[in-house]
N, CA, C and O atoms as a GROMACS GRO file, in nm:
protein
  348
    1UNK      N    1   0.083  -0.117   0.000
    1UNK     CA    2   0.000   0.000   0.000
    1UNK      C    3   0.089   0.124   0.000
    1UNK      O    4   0.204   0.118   0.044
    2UNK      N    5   0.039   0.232  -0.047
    2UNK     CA    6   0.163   0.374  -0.088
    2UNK      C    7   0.134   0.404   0.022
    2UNK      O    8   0.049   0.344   0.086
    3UNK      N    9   0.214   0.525   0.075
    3UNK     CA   10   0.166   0.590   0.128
    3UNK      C   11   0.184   0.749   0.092
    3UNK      O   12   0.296   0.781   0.052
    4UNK      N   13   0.086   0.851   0.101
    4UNK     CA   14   0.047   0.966   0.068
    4UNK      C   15   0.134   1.058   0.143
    4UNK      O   16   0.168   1.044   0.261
    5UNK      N   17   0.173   1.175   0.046
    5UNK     CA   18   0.238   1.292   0.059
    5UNK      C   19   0.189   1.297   0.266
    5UNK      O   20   0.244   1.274   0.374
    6UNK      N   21   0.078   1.334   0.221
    6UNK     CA   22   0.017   1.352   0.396
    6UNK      C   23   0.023   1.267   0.505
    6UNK      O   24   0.004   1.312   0.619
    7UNK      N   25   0.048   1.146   0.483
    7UNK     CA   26   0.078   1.055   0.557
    7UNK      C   27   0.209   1.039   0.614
    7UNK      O   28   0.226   1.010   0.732
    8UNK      N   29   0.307   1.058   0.528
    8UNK     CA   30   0.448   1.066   0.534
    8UNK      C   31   0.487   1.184   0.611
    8UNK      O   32   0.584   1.175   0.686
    9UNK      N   33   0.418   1.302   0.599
    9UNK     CA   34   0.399   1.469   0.632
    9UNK      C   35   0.360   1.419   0.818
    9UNK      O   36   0.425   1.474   0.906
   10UNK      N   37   0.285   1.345   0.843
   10UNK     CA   38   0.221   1.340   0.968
   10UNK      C   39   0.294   1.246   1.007
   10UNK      O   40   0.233   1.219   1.111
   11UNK      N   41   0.389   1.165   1.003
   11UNK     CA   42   0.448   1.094   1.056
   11UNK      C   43   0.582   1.160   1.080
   11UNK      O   44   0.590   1.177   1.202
   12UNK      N   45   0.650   1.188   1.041
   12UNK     CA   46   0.800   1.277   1.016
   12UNK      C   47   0.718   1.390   1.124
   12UNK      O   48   0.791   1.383   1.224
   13UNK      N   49   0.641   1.459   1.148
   13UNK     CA   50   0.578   1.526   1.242
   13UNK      C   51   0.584   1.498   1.383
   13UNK      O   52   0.617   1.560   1.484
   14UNK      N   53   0.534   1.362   1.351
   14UNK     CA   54   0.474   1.313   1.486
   14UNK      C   55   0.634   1.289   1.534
   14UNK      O   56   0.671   1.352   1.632
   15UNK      N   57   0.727   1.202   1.466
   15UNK     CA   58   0.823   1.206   1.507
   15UNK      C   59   0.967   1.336   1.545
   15UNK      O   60   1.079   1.345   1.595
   16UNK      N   61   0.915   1.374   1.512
   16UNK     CA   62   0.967   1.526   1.539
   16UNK      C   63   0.928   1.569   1.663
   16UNK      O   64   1.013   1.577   1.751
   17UNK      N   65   0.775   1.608   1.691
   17UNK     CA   66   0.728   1.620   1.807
   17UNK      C   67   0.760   1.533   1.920
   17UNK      O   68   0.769   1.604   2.019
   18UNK      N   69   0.778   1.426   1.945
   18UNK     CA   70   0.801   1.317   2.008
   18UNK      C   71   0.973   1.392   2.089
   18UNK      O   72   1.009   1.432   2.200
   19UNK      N   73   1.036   1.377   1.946
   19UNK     CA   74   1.196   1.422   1.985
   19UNK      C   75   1.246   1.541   2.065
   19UNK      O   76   1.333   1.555   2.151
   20UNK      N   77   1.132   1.651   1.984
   20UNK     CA   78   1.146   1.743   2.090
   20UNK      C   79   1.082   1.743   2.201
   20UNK      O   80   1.124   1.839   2.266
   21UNK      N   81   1.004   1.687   2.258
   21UNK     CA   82   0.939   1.654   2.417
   21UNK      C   83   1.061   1.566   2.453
   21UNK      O   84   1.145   1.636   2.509
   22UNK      N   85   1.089   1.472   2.445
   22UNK     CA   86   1.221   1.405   2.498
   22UNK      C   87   1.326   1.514   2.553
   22UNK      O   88   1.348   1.542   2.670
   23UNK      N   89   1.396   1.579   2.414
   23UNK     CA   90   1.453   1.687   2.443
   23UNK      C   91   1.415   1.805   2.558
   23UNK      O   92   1.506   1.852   2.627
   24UNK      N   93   1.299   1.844   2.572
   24UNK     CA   94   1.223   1.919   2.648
   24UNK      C   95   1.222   1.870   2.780
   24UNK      O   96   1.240   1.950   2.872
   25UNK      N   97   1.202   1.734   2.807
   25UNK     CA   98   1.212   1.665   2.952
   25UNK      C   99   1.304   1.666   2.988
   25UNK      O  100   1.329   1.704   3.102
   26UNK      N  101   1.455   1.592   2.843
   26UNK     CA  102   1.552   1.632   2.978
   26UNK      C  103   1.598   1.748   3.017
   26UNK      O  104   1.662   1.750   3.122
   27UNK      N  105   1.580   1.847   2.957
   27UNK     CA  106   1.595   1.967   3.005
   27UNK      C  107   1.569   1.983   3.077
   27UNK      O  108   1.659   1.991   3.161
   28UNK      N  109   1.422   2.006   3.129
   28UNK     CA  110   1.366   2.048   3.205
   28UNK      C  111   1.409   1.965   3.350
   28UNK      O  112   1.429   2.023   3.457
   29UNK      N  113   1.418   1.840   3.333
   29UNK     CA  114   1.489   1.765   3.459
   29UNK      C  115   1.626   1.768   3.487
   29UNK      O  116   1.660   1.710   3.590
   30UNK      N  117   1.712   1.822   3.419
   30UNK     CA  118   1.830   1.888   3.419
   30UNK      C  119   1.806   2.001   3.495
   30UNK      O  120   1.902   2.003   3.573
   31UNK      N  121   1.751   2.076   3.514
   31UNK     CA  122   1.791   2.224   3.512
   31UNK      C  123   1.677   2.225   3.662
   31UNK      O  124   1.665   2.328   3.728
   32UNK      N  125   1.596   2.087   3.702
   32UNK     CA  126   1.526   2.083   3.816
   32UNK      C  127   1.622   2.041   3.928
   32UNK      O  128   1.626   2.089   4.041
   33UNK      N  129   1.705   1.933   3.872
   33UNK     CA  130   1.831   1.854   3.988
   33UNK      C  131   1.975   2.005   3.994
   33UNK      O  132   2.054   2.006   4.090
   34UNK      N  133   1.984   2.104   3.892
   34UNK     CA  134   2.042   2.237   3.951
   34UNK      C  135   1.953   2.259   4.069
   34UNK      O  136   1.998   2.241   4.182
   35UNK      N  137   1.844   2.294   4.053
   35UNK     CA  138   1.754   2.401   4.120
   35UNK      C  139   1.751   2.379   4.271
   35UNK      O  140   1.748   2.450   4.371
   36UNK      N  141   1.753   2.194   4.232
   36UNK     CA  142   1.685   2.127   4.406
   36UNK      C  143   1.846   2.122   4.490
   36UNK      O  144   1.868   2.151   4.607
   37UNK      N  145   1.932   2.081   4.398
   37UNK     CA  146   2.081   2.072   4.460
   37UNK      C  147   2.078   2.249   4.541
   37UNK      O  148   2.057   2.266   4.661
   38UNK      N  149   2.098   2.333   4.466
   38UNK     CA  150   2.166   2.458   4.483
   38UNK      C  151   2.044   2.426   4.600
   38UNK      O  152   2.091   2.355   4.688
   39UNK      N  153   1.939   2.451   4.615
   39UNK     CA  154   1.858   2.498   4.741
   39UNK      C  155   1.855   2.432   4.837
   39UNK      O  156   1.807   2.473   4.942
   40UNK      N  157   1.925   2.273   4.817
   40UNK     CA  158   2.009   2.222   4.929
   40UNK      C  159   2.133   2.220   4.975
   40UNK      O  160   2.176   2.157   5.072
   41UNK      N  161   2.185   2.284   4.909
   41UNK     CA  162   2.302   2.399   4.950
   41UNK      C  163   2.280   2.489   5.074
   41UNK      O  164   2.311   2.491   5.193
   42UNK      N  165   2.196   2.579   4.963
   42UNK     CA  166   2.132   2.632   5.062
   42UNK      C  167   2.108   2.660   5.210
   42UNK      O  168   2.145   2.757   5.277
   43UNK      N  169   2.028   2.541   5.250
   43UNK     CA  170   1.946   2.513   5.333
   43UNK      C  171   2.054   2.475   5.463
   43UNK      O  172   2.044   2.513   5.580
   44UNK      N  173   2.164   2.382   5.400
   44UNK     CA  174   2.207   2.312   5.510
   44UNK      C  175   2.340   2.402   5.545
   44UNK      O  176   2.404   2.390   5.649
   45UNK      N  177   2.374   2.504   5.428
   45UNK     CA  178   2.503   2.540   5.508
   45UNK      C  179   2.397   2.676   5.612
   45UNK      O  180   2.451   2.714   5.716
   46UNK      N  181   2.268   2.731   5.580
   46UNK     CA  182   2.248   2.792   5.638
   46UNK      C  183   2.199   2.740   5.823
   46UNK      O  184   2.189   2.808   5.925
   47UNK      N  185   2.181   2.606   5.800
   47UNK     CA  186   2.185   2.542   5.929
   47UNK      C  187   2.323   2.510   6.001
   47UNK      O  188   2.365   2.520   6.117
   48UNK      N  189   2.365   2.476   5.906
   48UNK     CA  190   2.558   2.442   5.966
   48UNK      C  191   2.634   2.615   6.064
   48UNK      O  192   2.693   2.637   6.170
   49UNK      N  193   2.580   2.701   5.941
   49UNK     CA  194   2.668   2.844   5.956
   49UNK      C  195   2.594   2.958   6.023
   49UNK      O  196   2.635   3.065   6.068
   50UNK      N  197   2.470   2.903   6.018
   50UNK     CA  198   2.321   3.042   6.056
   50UNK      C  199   2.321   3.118   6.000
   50UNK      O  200   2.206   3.158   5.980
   51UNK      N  201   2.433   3.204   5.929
   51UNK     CA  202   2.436   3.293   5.870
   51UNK      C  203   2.509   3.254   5.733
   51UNK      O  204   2.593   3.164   5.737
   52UNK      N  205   2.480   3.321   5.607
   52UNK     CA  206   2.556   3.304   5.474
   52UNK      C  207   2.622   3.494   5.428
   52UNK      O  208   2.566   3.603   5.442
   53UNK      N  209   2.747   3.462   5.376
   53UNK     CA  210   2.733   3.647   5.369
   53UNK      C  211   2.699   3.652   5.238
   53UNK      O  212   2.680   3.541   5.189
   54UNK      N  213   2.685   3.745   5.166
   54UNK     CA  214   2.651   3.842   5.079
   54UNK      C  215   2.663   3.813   4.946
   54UNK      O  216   2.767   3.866   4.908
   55UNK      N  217   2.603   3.747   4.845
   55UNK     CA  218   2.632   3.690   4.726
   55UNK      C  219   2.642   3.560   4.743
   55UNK      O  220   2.697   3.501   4.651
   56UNK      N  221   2.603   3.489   4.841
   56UNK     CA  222   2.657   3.346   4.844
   56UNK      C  223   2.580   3.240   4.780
   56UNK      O  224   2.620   3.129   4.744
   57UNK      N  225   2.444   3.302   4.769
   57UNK     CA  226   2.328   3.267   4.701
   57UNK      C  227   2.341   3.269   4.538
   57UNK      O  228   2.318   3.170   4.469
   58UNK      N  229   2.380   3.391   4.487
   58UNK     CA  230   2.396   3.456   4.355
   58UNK      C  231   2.538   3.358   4.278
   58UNK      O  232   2.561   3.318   4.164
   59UNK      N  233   2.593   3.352   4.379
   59UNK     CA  234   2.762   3.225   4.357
   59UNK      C  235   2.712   3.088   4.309
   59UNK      O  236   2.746   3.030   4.207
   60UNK      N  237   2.650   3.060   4.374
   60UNK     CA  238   2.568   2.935   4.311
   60UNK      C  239   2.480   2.957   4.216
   60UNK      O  240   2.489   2.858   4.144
   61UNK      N  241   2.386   3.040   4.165
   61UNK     CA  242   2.295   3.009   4.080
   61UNK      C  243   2.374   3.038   3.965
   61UNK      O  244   2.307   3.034   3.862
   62UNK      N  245   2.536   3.073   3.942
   62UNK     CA  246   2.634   3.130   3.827
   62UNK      C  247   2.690   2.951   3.806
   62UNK      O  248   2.763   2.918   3.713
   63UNK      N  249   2.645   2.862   3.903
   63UNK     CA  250   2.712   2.745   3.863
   63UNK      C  251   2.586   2.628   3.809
   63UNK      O  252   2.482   2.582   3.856
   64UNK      N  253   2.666   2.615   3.684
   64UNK     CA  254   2.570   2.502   3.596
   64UNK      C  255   2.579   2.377   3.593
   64UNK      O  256   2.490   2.296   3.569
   65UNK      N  257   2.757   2.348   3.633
   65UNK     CA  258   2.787   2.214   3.679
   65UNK      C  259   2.689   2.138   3.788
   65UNK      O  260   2.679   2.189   3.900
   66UNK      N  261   2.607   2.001   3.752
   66UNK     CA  262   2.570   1.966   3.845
   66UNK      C  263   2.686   1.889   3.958
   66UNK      O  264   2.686   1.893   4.081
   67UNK      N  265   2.776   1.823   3.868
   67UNK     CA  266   2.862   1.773   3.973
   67UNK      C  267   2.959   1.857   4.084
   67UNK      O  268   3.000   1.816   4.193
   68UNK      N  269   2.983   1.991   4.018
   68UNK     CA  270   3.064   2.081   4.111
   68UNK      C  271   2.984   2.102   4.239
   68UNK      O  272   3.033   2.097   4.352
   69UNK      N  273   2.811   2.135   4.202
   69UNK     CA  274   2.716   2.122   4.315
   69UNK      C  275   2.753   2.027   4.413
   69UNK      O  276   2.785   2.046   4.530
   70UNK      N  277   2.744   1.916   4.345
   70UNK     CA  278   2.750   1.765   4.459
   70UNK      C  279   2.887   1.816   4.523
   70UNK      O  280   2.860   1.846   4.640
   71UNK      N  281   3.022   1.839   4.498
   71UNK     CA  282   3.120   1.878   4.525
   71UNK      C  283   3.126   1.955   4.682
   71UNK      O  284   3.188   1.933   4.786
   72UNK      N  285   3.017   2.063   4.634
   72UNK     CA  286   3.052   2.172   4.709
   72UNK      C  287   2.888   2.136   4.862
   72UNK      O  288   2.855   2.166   4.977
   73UNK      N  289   2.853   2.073   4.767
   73UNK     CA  290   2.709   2.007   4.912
   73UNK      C  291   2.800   1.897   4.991
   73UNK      O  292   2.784   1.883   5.112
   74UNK      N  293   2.904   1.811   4.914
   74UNK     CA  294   3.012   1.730   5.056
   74UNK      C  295   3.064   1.858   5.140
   74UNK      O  296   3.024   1.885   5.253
   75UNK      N  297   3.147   1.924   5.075
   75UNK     CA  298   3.155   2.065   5.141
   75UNK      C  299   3.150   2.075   5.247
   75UNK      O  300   3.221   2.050   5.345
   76UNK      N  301   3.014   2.131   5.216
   76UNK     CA  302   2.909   2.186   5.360
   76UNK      C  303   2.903   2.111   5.491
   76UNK      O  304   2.897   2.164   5.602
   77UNK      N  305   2.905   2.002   5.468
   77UNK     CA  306   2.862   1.865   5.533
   77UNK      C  307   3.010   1.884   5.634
   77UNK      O  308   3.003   1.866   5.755
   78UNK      N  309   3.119   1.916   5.577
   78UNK     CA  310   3.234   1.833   5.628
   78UNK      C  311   3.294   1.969   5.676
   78UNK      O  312   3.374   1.964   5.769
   79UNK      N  313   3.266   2.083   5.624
   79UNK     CA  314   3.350   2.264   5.636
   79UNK      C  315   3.279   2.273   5.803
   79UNK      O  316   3.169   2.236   5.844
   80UNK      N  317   3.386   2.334   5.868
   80UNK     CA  318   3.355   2.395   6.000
   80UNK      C  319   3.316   2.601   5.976
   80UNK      O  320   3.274   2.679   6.061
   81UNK      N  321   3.353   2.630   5.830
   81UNK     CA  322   3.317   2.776   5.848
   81UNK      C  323   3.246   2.772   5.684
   81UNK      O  324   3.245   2.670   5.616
   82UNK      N  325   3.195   2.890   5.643
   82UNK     CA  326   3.153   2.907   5.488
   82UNK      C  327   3.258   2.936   5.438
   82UNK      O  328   3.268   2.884   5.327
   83UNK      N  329   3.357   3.005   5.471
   83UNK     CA  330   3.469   3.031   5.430
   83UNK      C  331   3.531   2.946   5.359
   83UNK      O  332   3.592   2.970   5.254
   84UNK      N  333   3.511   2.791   5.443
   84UNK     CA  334   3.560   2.707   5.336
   84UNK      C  335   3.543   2.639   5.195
   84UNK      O  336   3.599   2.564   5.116
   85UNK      N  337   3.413   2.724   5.218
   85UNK     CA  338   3.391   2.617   5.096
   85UNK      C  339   3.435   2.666   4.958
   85UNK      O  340   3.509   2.764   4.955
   86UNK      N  341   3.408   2.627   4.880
   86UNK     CA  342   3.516   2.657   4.754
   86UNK      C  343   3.404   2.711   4.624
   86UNK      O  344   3.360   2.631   4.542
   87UNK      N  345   3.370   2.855   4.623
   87UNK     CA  346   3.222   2.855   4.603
   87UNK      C  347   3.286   2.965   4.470
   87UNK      O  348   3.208   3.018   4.391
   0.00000   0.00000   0.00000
């Protein structure tokens, strides 16, 4: 059986669409495991330190590496001041 100009048109479509939602997810779940890391950053050096100074927030959202994140969340965990950490 042939298949029609339009048929071929809606398939090459559909597959297109498909690719870019793939594409679109992992993005979007990329750029969610930044979001949730950095704000557990966050959270725990502000429990470790009570206080964070001035840009310390803005220092992280300039980092895209997720693994430097993980890096710098052992960090926190293990640093006795903010000072230490390597931000």
């Amino acid at each position: 059986m042939a298949v029609t100009w339009e048929e071929a048109l809606a398939e090459r479509e559909a597959i297109g669409e498909a690719k870019g939602l793939a594409e679109g997810e992992a993005r979007g779940e990329a750029k969610g495991k930044l979001i949730a890391t950095r704000q557990a950053i966050t959270l725990l050096a502000k429990h470790c330190f009570r206080s964070l100074p001035a840009g310390f927030e803005e220092k992280l959202e300039a980092i895209d590496d997720l693994g430097r994140l993980y890096e710098i969340l052992e960090q926190v965990h293990e640093a006795r001041t903010v000072e230490e950490l390597s931000i």
